[in-house]
N, C-alpha and C positions, 0 to 999 in steps of 0.2 A: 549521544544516542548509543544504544548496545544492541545488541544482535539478542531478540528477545528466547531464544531458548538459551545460549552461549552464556550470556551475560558477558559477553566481550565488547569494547569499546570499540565503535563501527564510525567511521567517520562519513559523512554524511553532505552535501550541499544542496539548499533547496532550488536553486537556481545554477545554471550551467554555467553562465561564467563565472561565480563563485568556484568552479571545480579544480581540482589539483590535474597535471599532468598525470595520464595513467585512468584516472577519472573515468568513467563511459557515460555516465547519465545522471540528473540530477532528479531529484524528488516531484519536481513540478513535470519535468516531461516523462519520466515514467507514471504518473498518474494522470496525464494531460488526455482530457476527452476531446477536445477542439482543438485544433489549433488554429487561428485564423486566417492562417496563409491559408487553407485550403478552400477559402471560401471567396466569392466575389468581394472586391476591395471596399469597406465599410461597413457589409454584413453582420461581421463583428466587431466590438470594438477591441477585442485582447479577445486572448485563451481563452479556456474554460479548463479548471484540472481539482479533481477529487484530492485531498489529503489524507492518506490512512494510515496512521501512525501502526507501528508492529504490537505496542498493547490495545489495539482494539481487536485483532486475532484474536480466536480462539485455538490453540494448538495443543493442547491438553490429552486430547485423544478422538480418534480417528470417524466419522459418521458412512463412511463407507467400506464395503468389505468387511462388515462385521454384523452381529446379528442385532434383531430387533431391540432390546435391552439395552444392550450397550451403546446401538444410534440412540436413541431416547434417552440416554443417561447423559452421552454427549451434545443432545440438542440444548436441552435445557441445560444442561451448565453455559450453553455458549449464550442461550437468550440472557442470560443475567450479565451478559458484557452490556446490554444497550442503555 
């Protein structure tokens, strides 16, 4: 994986025990909507966690703090991510 403005190679783990020492967090728990422990025991059966990769961003240019034109310029380039 790379650090999508950087283009630097970003080392990445989807899951936590997967992670190196130094590590903080891994792809699934900073994406995780549920976690199951928070819920009465068999409510869930697992998590529940969004995946959103860094090229699904649009970073191109800014839609706030800027004027009419230029949010519109940058909406629509980001709708052609979907």
């Amino acid at each position: 994986m790379v650090h999508p403005e950087k283009l630097e190679p970003r080392k990445t783990v989807l899951f936590a025990h997967e992670a190196s020492p130094g590590q903080t967090y891994s792809l699934w728990n900073y994406r995780r909507l549920i976690n199951k422990d928070h819920f009465e025991p068999g409510f869930f059966a697992g998590d529940v966690s969004v995946m959103n990769w860094p090229h699904n961003d649009y970073f191109l240019g800014p839609i706030v703090g800027v004027d009419e034109v230029e949010k519109t310029k940058h909406l629509e380039a980001a709708k052609q991510l979907t």
